[in-house]
Biotite code that builds the C-alpha atoms (Angstrom):
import biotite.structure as struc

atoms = struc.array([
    struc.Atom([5.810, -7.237, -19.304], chain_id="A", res_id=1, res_name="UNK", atom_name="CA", element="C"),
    struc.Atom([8.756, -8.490, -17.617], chain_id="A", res_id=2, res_name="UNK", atom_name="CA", element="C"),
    struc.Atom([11.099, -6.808, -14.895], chain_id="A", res_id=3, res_name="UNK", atom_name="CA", element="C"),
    struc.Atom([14.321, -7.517, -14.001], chain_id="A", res_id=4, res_name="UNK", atom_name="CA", element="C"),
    struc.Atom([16.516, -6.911, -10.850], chain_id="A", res_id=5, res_name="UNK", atom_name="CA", element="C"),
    struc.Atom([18.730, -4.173, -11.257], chain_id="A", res_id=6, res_name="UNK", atom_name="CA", element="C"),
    struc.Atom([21.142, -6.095, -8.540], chain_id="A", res_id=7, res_name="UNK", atom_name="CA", element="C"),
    struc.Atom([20.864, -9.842, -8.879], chain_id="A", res_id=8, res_name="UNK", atom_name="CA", element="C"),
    struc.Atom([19.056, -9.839, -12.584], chain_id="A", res_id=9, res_name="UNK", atom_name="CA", element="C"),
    struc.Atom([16.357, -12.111, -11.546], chain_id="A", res_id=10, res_name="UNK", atom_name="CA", element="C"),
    struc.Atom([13.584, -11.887, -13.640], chain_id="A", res_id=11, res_name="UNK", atom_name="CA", element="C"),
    struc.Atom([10.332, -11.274, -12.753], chain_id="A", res_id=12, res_name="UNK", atom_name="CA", element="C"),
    struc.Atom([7.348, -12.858, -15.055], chain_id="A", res_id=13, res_name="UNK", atom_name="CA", element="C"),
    struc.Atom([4.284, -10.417, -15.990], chain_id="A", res_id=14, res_name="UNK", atom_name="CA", element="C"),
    struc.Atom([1.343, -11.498, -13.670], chain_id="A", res_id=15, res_name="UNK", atom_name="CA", element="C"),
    struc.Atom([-1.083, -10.481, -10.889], chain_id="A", res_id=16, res_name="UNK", atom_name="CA", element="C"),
    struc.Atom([1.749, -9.190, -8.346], chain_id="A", res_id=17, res_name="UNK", atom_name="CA", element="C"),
    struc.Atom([4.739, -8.752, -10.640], chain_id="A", res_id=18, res_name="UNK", atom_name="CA", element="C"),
    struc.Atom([5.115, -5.449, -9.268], chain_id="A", res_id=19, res_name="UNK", atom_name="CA", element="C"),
    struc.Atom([4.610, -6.088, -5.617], chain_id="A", res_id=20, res_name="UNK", atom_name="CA", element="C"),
    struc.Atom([7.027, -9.085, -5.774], chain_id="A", res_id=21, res_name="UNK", atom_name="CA", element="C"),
    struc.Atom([9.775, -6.701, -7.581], chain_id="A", res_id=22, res_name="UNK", atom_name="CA", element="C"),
    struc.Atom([9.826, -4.077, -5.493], chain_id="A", res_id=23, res_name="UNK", atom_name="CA", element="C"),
    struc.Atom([9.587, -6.967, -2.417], chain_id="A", res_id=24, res_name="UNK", atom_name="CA", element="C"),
    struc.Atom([12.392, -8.286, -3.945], chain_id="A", res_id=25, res_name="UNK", atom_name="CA", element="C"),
    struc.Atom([14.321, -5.206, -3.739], chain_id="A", res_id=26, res_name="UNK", atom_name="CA", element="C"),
    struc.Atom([13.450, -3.887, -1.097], chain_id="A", res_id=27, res_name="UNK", atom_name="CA", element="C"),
    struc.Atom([14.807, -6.470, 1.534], chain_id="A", res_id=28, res_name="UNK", atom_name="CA", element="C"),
    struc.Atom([18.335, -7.191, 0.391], chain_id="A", res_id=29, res_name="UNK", atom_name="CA", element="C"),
    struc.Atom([19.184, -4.678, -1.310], chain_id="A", res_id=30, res_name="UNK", atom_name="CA", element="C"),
    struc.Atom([17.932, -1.747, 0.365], chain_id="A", res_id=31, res_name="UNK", atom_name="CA", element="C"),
    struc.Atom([21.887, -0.832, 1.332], chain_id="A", res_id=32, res_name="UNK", atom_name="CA", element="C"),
    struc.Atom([22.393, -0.762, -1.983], chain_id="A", res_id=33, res_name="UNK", atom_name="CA", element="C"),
    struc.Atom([20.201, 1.786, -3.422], chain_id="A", res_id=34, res_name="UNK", atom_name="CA", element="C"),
    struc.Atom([20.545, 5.395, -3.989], chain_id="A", res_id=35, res_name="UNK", atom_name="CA", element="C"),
    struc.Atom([18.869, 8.007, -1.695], chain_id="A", res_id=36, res_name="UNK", atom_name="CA", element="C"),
    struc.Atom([15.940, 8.872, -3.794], chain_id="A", res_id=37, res_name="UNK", atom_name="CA", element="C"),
    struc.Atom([15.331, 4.943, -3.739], chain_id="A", res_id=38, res_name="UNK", atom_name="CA", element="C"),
    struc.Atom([15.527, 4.235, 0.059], chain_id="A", res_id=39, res_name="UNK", atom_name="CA", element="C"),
    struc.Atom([13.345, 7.547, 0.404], chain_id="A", res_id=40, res_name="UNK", atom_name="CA", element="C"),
    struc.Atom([10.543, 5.771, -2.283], chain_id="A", res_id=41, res_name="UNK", atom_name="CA", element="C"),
    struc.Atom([10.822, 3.047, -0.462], chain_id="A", res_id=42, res_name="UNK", atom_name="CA", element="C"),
    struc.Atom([9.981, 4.174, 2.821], chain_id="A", res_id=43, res_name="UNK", atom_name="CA", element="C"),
    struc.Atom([7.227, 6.100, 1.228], chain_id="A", res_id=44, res_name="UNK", atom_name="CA", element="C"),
    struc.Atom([5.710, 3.259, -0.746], chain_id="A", res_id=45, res_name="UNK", atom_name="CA", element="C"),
    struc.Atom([5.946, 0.898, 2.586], chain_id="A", res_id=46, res_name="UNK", atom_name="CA", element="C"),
    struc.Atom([4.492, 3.523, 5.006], chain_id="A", res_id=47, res_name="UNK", atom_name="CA", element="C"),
    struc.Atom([1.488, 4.325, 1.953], chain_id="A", res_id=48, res_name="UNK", atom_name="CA", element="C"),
    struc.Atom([1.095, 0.047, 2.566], chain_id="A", res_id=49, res_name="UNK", atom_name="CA", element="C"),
    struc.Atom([0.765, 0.378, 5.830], chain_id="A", res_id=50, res_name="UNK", atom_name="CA", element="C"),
    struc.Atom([-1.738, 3.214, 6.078], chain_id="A", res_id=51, res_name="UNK", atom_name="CA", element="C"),
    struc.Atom([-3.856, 1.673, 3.666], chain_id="A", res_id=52, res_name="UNK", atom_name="CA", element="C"),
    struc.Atom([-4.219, -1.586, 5.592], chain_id="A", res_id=53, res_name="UNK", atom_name="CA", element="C"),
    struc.Atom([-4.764, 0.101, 8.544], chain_id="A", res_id=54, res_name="UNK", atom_name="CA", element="C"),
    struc.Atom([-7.618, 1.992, 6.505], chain_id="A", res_id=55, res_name="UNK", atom_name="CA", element="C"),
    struc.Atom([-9.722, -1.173, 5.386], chain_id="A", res_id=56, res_name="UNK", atom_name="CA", element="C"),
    struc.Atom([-9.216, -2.628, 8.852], chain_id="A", res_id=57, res_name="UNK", atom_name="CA", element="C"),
    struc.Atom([-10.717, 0.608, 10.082], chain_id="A", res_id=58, res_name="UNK", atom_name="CA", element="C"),
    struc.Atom([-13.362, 0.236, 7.274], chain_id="A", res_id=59, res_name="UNK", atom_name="CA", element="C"),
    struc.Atom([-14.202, -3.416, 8.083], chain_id="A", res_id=60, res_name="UNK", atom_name="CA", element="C"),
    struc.Atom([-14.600, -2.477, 11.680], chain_id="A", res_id=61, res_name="UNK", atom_name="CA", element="C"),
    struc.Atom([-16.302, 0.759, 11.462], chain_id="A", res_id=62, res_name="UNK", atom_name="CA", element="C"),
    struc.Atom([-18.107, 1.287, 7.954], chain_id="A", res_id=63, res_name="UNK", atom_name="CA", element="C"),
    struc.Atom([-17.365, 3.447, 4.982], chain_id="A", res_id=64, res_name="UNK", atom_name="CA", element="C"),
    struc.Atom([-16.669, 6.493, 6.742], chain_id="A", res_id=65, res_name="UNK", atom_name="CA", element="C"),
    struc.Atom([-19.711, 8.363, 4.181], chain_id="A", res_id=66, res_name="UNK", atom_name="CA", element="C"),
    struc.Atom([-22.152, 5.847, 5.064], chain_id="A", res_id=67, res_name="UNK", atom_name="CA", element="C"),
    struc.Atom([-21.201, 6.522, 8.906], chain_id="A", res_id=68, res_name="UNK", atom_name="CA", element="C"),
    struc.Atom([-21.361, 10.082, 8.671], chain_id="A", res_id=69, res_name="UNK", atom_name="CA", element="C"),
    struc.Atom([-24.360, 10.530, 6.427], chain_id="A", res_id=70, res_name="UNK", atom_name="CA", element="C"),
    struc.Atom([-26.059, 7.829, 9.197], chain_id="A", res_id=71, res_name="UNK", atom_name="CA", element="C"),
    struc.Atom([-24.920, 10.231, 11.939], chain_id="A", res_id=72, res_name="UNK", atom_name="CA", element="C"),
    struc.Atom([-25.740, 13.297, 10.371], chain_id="A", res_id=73, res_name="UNK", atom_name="CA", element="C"),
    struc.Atom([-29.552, 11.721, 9.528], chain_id="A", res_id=74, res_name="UNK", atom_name="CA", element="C"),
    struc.Atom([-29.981, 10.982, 12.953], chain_id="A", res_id=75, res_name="UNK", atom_name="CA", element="C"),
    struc.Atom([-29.261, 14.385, 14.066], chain_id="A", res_id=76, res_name="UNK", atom_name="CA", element="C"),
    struc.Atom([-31.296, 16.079, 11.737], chain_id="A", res_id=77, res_name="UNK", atom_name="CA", element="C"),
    struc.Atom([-34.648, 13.806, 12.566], chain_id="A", res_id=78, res_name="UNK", atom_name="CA", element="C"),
    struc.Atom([-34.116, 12.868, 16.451], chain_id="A", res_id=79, res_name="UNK", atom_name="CA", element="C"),
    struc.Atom([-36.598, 9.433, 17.797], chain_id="A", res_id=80, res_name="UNK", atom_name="CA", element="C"),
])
């Protein structure tokens, strides 16, 4: 699958990221250009990066949050 650049017509060769590197792409110069319902996406699909980065960060540092809770819940049921 390839995409193309609806602005500049750059084309953008199936692989690993092809979608993160088109929308990238689009996002940075062009973002003036694109309708309303675009810039809204945009904002949408950059704040859903942002939460989920902030979520495995969380993860790394705290645990799964089931794990954590069953663990926490466990030691309240059957004190030391």
């Amino acid at each position: 699958m390839e995409m193309e650049c609806e602005y500049c017509g750059k084309i953008f060769v199936d692989g690993e990221n092809t979608i993160v590197h088109y929308q990238t792409h689009q996002s940075i110069p062009y973002k003036d250009m694109m309708p309303v319902e675009e810039k809204v996406f945009e904002d949408f699909r950059k704040k859903m990066i942002k939460q989920k980065e902030e979520y495995e960060r969380s993860k790394e540092k705290e645990g799964d949050s089931d794990l954590v809770f069953n663990a926490k819940e466990r030691d309240a049921c059957n004190p030391a």
